[in-house]
Backbone as a chain_set.jsonl record, in Angstrom:
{"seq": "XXXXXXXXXXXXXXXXXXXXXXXXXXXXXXXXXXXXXXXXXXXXXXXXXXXXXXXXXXXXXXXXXXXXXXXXXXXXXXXXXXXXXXXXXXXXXXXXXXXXXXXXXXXXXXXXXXXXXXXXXXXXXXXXXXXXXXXXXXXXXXXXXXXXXXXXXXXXXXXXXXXXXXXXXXXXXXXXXXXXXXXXXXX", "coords": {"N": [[-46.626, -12.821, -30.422], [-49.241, -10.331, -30.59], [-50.756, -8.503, -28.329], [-53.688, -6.467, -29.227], [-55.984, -3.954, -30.64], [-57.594, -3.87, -33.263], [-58.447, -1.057, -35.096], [-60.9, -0.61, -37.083], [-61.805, 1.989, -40.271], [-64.664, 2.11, -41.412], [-66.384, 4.559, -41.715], [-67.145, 6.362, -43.741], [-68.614, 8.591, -46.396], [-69.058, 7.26, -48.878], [-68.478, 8.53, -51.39], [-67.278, 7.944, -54.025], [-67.996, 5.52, -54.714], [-70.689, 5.602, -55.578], [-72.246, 6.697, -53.196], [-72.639, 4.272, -51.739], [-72.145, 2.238, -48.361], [-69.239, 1.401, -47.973], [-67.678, -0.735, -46.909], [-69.419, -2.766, -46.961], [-69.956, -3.561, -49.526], [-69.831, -6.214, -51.585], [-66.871, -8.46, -52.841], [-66.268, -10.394, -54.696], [-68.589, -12.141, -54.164], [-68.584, -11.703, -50.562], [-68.044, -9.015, -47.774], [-66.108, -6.367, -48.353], [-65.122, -5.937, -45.86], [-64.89, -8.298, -44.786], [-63.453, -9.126, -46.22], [-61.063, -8.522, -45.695], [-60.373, -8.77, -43.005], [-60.266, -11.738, -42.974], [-57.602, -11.71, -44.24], [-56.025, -10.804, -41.984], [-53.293, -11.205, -40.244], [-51.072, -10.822, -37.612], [-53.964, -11.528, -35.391], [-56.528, -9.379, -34.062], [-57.279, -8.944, -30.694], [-59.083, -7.324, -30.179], [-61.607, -5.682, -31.96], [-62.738, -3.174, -33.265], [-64.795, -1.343, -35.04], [-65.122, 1.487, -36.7], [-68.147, 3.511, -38.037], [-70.727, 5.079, -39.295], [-73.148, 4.401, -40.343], [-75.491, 1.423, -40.568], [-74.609, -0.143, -38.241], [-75.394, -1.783, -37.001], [-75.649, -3.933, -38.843], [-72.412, -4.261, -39.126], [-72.214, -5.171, -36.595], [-71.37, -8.116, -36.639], [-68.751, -8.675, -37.355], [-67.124, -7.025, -35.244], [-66.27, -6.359, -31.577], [-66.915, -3.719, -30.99], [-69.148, -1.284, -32.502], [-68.89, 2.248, -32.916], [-69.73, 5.126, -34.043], [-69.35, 8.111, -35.502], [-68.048, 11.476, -33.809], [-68.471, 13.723, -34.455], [-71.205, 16.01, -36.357], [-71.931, 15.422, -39.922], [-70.356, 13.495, -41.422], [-67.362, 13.862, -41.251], [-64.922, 12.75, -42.192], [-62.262, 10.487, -42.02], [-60.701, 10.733, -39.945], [-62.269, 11.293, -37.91], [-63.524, 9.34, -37.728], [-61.421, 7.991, -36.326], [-61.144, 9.168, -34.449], [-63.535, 8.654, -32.756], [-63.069, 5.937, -32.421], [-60.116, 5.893, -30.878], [-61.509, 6.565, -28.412], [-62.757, 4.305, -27.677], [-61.1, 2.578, -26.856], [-57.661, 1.414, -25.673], [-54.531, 1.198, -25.031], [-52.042, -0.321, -27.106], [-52.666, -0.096, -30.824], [-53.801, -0.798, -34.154], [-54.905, 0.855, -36.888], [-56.596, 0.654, -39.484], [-57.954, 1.19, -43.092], [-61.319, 0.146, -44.481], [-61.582, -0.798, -47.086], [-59.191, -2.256, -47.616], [-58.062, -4.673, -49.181], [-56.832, -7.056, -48.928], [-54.231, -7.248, -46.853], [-50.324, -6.565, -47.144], [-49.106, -9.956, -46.058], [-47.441, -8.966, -44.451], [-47.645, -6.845, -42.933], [-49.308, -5.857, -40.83], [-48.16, -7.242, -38.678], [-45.379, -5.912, -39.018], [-45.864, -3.577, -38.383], [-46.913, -3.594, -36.02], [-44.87, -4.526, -34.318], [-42.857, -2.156, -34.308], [-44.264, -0.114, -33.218], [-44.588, 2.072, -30.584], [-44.727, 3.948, -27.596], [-44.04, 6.672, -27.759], [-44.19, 7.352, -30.856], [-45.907, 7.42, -34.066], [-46.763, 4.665, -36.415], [-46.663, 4.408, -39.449], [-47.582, 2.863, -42.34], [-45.809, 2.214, -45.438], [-45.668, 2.136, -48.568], [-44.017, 1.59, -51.846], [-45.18, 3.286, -53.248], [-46.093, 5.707, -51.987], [-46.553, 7.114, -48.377], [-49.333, 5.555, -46.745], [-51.777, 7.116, -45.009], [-53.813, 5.843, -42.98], [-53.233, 3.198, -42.452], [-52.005, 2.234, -39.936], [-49.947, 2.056, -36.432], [-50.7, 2.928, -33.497], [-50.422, 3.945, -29.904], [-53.792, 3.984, -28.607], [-54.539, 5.928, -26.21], [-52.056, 7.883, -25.583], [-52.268, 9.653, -28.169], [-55.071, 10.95, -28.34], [-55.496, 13.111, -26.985], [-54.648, 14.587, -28.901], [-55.081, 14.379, -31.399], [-57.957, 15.204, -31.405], [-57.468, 18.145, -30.77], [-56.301, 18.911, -33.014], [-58.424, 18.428, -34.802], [-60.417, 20.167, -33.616], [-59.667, 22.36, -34.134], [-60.167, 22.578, -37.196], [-58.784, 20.758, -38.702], [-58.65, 18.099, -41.054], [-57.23, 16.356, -42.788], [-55.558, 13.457, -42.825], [-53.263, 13.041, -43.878], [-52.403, 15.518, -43.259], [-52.426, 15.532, -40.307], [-50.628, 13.756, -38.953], [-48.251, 14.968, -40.231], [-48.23, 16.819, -38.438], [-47.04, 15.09, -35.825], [-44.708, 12.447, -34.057], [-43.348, 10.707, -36.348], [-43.318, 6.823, -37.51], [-41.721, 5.677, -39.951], [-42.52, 2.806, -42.008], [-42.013, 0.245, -44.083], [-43.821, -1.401, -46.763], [-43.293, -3.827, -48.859], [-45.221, -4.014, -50.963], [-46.827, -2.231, -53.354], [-50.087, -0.759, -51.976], [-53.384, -1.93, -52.107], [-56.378, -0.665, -52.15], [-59.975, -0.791, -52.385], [-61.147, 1.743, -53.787], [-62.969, 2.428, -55.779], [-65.703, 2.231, -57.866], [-65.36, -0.339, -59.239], [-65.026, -3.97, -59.449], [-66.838, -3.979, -56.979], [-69.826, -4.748, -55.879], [-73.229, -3.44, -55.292], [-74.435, -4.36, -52.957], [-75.217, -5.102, -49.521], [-73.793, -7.049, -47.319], [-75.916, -9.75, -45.694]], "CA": [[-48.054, -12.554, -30.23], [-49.219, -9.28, -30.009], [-52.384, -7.976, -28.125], [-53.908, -5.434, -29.798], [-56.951, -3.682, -30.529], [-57.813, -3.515, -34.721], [-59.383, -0.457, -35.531], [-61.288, -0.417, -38.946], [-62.129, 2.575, -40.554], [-65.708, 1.662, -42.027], [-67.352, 5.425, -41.681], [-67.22, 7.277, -44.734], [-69.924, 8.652, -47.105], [-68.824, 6.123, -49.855], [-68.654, 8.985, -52.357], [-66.576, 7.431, -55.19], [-68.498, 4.098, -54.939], [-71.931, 6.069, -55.543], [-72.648, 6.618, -51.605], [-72.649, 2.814, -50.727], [-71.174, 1.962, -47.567], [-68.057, 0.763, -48.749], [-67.466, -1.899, -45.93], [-70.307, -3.968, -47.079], [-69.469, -3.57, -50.808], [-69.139, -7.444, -52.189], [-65.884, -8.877, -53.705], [-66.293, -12.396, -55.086], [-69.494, -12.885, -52.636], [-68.36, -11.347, -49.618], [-67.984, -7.866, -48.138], [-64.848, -5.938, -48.089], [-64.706, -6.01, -44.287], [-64.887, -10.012, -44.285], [-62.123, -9.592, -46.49], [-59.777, -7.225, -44.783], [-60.642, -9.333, -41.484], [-60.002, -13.233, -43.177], [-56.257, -12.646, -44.739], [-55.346, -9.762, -41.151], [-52.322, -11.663, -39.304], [-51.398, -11.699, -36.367], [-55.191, -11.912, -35.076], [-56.49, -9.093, -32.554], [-57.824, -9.615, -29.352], [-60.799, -6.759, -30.272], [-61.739, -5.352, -33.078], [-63.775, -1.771, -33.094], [-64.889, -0.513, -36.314], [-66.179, 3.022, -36.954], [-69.101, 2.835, -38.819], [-71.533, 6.17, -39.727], [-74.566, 3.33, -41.051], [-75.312, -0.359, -40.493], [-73.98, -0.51, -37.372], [-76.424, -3.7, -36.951], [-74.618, -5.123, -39.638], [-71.126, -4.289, -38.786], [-71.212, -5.924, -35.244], [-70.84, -9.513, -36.243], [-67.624, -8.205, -37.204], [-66.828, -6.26, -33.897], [-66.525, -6.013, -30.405], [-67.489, -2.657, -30.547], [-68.891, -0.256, -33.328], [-68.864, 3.498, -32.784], [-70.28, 6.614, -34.443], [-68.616, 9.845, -34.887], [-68.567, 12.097, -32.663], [-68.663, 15.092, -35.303], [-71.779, 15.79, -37.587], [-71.901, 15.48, -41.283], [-69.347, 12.502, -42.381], [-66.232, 14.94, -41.43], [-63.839, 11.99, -42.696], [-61.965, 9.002, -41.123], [-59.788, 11.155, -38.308], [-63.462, 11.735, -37.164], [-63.672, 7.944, -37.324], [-60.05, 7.664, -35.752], [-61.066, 9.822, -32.635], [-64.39, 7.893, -32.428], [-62.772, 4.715, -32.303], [-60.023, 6.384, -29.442], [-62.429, 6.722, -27.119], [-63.373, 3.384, -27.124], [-59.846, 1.98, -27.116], [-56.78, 1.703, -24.847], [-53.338, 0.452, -25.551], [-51.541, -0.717, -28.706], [-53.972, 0.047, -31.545], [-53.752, -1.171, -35.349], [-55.647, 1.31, -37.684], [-56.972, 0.013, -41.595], [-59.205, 0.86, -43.84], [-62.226, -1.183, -44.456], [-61.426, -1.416, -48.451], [-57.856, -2.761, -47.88], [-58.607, -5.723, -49.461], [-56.465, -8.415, -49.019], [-53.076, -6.763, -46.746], [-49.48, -7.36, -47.648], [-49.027, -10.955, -45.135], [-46.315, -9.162, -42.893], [-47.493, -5.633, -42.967], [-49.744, -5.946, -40.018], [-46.858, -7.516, -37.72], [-44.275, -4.762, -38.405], [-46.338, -2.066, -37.651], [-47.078, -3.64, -34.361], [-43.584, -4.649, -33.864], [-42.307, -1.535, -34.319], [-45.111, 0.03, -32.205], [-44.067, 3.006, -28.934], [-45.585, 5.133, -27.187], [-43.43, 8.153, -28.482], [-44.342, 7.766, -31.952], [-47.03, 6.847, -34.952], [-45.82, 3.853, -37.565], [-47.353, 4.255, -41.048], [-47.328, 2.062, -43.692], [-45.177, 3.079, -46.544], [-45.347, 1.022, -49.438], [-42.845, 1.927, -53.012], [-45.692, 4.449, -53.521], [-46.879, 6.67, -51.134], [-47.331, 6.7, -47.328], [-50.503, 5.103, -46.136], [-51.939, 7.707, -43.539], [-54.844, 5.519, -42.896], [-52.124, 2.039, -42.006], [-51.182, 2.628, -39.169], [-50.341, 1.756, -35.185], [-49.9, 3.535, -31.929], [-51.292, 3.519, -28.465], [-54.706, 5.145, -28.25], [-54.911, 6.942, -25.769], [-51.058, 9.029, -25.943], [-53.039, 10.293, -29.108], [-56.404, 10.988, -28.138], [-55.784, 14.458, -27.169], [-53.353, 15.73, -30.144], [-56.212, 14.346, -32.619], [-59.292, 15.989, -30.864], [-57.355, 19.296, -30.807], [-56.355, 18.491, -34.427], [-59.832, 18.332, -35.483], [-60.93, 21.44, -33.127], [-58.979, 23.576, -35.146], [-60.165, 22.727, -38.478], [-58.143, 20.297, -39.035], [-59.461, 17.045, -42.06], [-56.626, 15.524, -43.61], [-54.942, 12.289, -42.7], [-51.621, 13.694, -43.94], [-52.107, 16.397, -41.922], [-52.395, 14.907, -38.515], [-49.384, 12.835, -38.938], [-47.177, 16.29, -40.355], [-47.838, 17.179, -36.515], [-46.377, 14.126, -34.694], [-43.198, 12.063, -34.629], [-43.712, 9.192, -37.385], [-42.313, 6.297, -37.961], [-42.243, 4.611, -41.305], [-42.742, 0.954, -41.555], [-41.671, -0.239, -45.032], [-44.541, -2.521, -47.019], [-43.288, -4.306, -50.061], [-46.013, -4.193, -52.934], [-48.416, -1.454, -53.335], [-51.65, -1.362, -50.927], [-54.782, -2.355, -53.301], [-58.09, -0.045, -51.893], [-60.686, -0.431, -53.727], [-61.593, 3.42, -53.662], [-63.864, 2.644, -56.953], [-66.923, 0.643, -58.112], [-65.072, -1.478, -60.244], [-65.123, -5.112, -58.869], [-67.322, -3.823, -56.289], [-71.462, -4.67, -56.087], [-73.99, -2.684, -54.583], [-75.351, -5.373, -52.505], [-74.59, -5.201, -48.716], [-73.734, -8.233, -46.744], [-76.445, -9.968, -44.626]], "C": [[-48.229, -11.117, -29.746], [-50.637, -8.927, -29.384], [-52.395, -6.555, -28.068], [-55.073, -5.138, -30.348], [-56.865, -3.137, -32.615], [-58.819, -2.178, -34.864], [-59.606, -0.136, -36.98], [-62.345, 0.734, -39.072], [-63.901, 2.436, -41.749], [-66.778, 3.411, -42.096], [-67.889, 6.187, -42.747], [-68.795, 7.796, -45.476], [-70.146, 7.656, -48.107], [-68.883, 6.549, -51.371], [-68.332, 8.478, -53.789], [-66.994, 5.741, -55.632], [-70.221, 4.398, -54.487], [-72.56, 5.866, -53.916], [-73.363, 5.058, -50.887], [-71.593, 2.932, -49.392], [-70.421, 0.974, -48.04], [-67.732, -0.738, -48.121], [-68.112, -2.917, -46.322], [-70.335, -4.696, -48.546], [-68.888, -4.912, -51.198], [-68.24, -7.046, -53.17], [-66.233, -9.858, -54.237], [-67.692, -12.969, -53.639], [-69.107, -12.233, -51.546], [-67.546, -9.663, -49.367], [-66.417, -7.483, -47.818], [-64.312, -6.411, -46.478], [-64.247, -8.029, -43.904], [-63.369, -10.147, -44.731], [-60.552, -9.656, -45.895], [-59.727, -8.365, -43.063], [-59.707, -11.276, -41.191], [-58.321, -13.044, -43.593], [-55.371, -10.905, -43.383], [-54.601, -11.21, -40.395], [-51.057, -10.386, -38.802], [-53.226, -11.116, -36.382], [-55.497, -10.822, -33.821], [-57.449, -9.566, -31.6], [-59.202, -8.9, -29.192], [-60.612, -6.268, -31.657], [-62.818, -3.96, -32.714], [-63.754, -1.495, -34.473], [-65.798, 0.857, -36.072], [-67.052, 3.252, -38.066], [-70.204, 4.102, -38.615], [-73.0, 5.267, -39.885], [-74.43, 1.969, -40.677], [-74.646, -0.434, -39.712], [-74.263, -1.915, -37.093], [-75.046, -4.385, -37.65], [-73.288, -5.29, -39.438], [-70.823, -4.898, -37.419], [-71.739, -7.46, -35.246], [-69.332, -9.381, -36.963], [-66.236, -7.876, -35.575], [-67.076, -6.815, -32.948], [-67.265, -4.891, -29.959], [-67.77, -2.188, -31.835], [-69.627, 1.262, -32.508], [-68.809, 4.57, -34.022], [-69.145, 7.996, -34.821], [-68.663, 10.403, -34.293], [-68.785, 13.752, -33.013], [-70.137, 14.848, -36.051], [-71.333, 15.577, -39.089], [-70.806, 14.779, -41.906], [-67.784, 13.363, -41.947], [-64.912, 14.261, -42.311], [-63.287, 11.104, -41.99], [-61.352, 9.769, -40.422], [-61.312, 11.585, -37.45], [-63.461, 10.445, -36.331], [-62.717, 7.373, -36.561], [-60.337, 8.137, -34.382], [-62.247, 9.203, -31.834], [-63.679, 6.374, -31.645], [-61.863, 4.915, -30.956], [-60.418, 6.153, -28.439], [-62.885, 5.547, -26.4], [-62.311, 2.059, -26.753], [-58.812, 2.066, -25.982], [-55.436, 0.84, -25.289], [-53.149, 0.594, -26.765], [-53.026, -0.597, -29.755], [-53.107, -0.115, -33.257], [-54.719, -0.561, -36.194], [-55.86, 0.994, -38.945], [-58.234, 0.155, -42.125], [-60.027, 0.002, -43.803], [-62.245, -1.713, -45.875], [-59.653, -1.503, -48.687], [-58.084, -4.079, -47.822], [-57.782, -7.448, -48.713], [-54.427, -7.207, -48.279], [-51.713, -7.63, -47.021], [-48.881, -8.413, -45.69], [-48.154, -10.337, -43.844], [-46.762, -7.265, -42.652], [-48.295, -5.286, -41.394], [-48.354, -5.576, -38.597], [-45.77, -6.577, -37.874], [-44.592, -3.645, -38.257], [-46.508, -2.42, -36.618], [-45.813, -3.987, -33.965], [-42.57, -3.07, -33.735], [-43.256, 0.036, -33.668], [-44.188, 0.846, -31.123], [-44.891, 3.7, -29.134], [-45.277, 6.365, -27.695], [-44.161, 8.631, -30.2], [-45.262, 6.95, -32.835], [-46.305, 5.8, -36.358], [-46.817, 4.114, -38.405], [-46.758, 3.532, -42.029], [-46.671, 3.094, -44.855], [-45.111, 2.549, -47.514], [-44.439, 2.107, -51.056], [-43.654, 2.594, -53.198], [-45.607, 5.657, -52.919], [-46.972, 5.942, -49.963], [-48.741, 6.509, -47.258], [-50.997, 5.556, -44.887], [-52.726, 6.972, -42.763], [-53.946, 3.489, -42.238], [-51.654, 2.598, -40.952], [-51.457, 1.826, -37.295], [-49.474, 2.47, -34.395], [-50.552, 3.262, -30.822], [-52.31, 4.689, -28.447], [-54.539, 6.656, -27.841], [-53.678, 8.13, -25.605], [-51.694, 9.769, -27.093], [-54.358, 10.995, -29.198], [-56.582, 12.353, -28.192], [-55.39, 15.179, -28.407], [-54.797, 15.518, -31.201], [-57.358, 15.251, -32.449], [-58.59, 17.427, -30.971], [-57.035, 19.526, -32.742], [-57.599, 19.214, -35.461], [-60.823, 19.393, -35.167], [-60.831, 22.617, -33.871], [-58.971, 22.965, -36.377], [-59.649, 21.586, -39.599], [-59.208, 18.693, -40.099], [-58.762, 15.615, -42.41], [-55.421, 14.517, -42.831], [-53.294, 12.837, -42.477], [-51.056, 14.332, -42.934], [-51.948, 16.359, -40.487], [-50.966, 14.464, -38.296], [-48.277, 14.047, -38.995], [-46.753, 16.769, -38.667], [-47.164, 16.433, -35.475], [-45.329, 13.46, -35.412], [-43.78, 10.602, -35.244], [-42.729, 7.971, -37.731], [-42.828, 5.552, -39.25], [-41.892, 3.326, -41.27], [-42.794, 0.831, -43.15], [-42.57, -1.535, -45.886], [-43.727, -2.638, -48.36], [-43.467, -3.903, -51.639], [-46.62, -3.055, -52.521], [-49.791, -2.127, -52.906], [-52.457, -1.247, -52.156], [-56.053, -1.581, -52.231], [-58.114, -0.135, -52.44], [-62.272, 0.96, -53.305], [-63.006, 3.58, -54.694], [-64.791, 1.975, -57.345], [-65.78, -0.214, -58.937], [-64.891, -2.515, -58.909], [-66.01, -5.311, -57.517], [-69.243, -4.153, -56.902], [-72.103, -3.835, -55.15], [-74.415, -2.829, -53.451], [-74.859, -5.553, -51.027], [-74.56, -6.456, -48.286], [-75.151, -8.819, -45.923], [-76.052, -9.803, -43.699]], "O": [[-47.614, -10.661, -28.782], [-51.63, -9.126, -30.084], [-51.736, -5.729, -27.436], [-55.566, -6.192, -30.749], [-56.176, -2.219, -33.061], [-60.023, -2.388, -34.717], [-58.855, 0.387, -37.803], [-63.396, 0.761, -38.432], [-63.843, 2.817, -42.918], [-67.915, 3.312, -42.558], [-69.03, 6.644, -42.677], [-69.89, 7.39, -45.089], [-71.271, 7.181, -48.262], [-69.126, 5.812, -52.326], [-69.176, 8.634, -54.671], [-66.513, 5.015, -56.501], [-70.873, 3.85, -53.599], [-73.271, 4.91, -53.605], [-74.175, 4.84, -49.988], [-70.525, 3.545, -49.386], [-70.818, -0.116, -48.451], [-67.567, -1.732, -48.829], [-67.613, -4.03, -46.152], [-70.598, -5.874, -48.787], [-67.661, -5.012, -51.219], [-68.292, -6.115, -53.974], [-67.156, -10.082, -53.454], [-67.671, -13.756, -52.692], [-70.266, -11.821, -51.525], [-66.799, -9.12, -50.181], [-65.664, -8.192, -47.151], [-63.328, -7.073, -46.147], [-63.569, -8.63, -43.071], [-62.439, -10.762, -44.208], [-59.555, -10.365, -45.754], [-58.788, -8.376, -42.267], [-59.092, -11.823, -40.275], [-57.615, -14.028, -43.369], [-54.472, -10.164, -43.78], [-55.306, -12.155, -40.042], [-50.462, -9.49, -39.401], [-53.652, -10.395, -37.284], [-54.986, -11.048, -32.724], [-58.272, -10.466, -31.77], [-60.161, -9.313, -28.54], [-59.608, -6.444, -32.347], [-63.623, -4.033, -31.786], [-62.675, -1.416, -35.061], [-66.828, 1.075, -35.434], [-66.518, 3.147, -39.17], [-70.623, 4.064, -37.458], [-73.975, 5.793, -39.348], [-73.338, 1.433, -40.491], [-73.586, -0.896, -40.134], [-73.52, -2.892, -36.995], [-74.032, -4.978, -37.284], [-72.855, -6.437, -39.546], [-69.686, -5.142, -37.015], [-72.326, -8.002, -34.31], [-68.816, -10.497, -37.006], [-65.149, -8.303, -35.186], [-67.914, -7.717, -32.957], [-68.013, -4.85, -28.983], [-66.879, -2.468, -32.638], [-70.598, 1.292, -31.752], [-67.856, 4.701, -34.791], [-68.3, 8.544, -34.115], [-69.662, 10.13, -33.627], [-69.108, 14.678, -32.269], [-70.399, 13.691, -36.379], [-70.115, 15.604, -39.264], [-70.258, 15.31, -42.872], [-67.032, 13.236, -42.913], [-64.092, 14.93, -42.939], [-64.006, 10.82, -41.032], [-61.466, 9.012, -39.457], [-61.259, 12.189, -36.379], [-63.428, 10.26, -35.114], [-62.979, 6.283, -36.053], [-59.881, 7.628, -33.358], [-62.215, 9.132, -30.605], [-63.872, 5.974, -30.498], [-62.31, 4.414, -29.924], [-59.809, 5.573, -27.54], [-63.254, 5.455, -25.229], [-62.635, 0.907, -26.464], [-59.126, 2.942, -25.176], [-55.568, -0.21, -25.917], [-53.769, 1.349, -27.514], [-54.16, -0.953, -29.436], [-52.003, 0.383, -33.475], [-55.632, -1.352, -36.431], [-54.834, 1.192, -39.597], [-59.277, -0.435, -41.843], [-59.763, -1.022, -43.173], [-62.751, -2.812, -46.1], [-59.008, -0.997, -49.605], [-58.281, -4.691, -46.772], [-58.229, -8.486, -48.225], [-53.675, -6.637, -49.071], [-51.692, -8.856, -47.124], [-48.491, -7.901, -44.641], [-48.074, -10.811, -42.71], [-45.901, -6.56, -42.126], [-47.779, -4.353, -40.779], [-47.896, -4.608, -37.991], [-45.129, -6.362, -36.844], [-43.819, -2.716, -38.023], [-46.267, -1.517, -35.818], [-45.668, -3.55, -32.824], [-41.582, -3.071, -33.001], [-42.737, 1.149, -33.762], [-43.115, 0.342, -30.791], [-45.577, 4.077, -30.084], [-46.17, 7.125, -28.068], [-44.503, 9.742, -30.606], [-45.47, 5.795, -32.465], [-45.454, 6.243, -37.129], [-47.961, 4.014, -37.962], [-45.603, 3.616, -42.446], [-46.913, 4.279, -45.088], [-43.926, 2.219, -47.558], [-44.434, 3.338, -51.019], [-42.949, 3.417, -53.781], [-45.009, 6.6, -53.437], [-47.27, 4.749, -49.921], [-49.416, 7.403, -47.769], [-50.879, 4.907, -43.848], [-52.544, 7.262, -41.581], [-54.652, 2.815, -41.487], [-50.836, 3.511, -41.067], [-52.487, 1.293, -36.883], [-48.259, 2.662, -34.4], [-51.291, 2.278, -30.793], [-52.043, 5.885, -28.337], [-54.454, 7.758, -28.383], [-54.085, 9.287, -25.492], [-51.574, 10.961, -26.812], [-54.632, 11.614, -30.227], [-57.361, 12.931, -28.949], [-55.848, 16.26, -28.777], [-55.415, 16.477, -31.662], [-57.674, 16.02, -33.357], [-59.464, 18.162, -31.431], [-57.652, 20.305, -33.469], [-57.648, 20.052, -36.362], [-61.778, 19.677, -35.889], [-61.613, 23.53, -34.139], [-57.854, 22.72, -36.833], [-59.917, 21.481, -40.796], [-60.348, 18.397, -39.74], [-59.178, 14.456, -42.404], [-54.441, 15.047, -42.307], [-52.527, 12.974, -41.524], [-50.1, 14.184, -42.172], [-51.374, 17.149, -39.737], [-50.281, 14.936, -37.388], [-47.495, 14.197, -38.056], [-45.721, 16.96, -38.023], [-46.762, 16.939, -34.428], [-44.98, 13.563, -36.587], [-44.444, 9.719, -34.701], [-41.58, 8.119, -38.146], [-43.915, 5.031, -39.498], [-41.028, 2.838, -40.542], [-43.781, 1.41, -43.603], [-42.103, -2.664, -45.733], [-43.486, -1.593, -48.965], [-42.818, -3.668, -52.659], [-46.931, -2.906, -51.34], [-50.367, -3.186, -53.156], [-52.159, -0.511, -53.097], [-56.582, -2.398, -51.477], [-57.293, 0.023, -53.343], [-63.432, 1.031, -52.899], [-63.867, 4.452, -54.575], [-64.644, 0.779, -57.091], [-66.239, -1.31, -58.615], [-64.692, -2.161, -57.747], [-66.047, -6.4, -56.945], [-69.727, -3.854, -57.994], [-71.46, -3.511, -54.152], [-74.788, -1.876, -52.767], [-73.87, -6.286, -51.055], [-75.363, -7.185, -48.867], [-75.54, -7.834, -45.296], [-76.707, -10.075, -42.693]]}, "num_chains": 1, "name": "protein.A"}
């Protein structure tokens, strides 16, 4: 059992899925976030999403949702330092269009969890900058200076600290694109 704080990346502009908020974006009836939420094991103890719009709607989800703390959409490490702030301990970072994760991918990023260093998902593709778990607040400052200086990209944050890779299976499924997606937010 691990206790641990889920943070879901829900902020974006939703460019590539004609500026819908992506989070709310039905699959089969229900929105991404329900999805990402119904097949997450182990189970955390909070949940914070970062969320730019529809905050309303995003906290029967949550414990907490939070804002950026930058103007103008800057990108999810905006949404990563948002969420920070509102966080302490072990922390579990994921998209909000990671649909359906692979069953054990959760549990060995938190198993393999320290304070020293950041686990990222790695699946036979590509690292997953956006998969990931460490402890808040050891991070809090490196990101905020990160982001002081210019800084945007996912990749890039991580290039700066000690990483560990955490090994998924199958290829992660976002759905980055309208296809299978509706317009239609959740109630």
């Amino acid at each position: 059992m691990h206790d641990y704080t889920l943070i879901i990346l829900a902020g974006g502009r939703g460019s590539r899925v004609g500026g819908a908020d992506k989070g709310l974006l039905e699959v089969d009836g229900k929105p991404l976030i329900a999805h990402l939420l119904e097949h997450l094991a182990p189970r955390p103890q909070r949940v914070v999403i970062s969320a730019n719009r529809n905050q309303a709607l995003y906290r029967q989800w949550a414990d907490q949702v939070v804002e950026d703390l930058r103007p103008d959409f800057p990108g999810p490490m905006a949404g990563l330092e948002a969420a920070f702030q509102a966080c302490e301990g072990l922390c579990l970072c994921l998209p909000c269009d990671l649909l359906q994760p692979p069953a054990s991918m959760a549990a060995d990023l938190l198993a393999k969890a320290a304070i020293g260093h950041v686990c990222v998902a790695q699946d036979p593709i590509r690292r997953q900058p956006l998969c990931l778990s460490l402890h808040a607040q050891h991070w809090r400052t490196s990101l905020t200076d990160y982001l002081d200086n210019g800084g945007r990209s996912a990749y890039g944050w991580l290039e700066t600290l000690a990483v560990q890779p955490v090994a998924v299976g199958t290829p992660l499924q976002n759905l980055n694109h309208a296809q299978r997606l509706t317009n239609s937010p959740a109630p």
